[in-house]
C-alpha positions as a printed NumPy array, in Angstrom:
array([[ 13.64 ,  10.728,  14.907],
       [ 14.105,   9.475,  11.207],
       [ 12.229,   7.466,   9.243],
       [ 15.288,   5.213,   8.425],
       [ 15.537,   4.522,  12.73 ],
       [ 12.21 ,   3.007,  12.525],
       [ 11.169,   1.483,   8.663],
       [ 10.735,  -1.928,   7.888],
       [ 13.567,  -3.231,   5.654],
       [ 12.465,  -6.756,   5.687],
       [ 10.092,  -6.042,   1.937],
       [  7.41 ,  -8.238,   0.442],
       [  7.653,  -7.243,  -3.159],
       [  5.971,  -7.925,  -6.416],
       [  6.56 ,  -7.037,  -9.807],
       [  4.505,  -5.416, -12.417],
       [  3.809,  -9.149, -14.01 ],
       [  3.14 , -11.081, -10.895],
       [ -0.519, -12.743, -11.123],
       [ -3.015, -10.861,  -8.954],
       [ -4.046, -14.379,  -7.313],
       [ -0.335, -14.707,  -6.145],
       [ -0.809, -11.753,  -4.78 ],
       [ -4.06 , -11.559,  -2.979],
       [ -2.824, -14.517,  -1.128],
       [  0.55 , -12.244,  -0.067],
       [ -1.981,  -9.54 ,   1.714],
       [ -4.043, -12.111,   3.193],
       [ -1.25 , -14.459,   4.381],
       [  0.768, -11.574,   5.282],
       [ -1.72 ,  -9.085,   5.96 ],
       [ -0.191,  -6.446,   3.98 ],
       [ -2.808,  -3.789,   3.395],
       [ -0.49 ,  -2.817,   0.431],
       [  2.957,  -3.882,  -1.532],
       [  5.169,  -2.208,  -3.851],
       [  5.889,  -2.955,  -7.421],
       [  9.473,  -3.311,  -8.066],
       [ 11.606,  -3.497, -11.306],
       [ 15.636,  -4.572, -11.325],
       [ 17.315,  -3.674,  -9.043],
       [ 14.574,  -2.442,  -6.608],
       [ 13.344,   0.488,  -9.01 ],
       [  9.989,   1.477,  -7.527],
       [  7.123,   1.43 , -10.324],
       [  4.196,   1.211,  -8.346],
       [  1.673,   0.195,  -5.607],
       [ -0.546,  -2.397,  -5.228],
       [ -3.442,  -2.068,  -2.201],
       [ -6.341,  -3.851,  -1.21 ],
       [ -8.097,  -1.168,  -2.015],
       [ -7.019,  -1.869,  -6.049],
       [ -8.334,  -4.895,  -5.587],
       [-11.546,  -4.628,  -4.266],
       [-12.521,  -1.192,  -5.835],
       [-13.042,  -3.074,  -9.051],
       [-16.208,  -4.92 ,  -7.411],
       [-18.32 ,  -2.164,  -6.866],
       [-20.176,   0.676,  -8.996],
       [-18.266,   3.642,  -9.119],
       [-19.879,   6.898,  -7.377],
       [-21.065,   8.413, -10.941],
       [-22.824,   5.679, -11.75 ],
       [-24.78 ,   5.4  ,  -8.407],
       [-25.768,   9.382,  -7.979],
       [-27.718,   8.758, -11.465],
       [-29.308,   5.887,  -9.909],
       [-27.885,   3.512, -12.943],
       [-26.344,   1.505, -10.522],
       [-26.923,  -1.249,  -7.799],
       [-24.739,  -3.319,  -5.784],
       [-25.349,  -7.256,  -6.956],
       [-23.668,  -8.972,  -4.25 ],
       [-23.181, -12.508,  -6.227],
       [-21.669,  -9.945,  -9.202],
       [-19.41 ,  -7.922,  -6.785],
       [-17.906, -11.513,  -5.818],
       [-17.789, -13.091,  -9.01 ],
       [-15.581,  -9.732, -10.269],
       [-13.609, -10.973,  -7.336],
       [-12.794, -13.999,  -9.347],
       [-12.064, -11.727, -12.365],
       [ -9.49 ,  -9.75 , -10.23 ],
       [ -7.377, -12.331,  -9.185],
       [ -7.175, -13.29 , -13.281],
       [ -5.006, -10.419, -14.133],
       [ -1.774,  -8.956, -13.499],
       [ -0.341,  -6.726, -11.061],
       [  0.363,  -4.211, -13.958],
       [ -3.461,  -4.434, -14.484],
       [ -4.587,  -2.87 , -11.091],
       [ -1.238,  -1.013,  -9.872],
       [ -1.129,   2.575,  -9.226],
       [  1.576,   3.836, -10.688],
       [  2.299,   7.402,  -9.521],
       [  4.083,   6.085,  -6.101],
       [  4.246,   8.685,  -3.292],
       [  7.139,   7.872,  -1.314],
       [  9.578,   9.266,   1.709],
       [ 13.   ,   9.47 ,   2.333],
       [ 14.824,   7.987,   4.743],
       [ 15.823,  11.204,   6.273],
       [ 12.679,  12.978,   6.622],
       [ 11.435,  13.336,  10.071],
       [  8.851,  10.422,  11.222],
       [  6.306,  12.915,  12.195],
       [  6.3  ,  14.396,   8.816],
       [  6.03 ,  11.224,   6.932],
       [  3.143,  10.251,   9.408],
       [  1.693,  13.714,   8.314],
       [  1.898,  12.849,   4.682],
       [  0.427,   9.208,   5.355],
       [ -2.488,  10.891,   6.748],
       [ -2.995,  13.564,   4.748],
       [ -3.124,  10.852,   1.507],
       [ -5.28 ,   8.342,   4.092],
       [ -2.129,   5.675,   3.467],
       [ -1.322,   3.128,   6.645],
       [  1.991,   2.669,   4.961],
       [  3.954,   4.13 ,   2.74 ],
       [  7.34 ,   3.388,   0.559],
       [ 10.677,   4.578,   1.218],
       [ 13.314,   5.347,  -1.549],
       [ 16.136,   7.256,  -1.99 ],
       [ 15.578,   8.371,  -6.118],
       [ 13.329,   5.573,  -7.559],
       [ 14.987,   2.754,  -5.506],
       [ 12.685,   0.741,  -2.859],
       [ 14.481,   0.2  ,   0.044],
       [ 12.033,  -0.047,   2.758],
       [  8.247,   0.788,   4.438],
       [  6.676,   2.899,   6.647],
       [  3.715,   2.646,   8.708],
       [  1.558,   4.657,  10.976],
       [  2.353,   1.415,  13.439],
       [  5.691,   1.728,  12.86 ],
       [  5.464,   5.354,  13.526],
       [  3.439,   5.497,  16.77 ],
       [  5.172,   2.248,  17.887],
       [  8.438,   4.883,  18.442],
       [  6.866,   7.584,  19.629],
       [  5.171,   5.035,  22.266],
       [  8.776,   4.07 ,  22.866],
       [ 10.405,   7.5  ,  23.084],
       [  7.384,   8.786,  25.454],
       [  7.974,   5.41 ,  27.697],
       [ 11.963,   6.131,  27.696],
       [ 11.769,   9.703,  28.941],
       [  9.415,   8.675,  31.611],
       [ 12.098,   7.054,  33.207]])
């Protein structure tokens, strides 16, 4: 089975100059854990997760093995508020890994896990044209299992 017999087509998209508040409310309406960052024509430039969002609210690792840092709950929110101020091109990770639409689903599941993604993009060159996630994955695989049972 391909990854193009079971990705999502139907794409929430931003681009790199989108307002983070615009799209905070996209994962949260949506619940997209993550959405790609598209230029004309669908040219893939990035990814935005919750995890860019939120990572900017705590103390980063260094910081807390010296002991120099502590987590101030009020702060953490209040850089929560600073967050949704900037732009997409602010917070977006910009070295995309992506799959083609004719790699095998269980290898594409492989290199979700292996990069500890619950979706991923999938382009042919630089060019978005759909997602892939572990449901989308083990959704099939339920479904091939079921159909053989039969």
């Amino acid at each position: 089975m391909l990854v193009e017999d079971v990705m999502t087509t139907s794409l929430k998209t931003v681009n790199p100059d989108t307002p983070m508040a615009e799209v905070v409310s996209m994962m949260c309406l949506y619940r997209l854990s993550g959405i790609p960052v598209v230029e004309d024509d669908n040219k893939l430039v990035g990814f935005i997760s919750e995890r860019d969002v939120l990572d900017p609210m705590f103390p980063k690792m260094g910081d807390m093995m010296d002991g120099m840092a502590a987590l101030d709950m009020t702060d953490a929110l209040n850089k929560y508020a600073d967050v949704t101020g900037l732009k997409v091109d602010d917070l977006m990770t910009r070295s995309v890994i992506s799959v083609g639409p004719d790699m095998e689903i269980l290898k594409a599941a492989a290199k979700m896990v292996g990069n500890k993604f619950r979706r991923i993009p999938v382009a042919v060159g630089d060019r978005l044209i759909g997602m892939l996630s572990l449901g989308d994955v083990h959704k099939a695989i339920y479904l091939q299992n079921a159909k053989n049972r039969l």
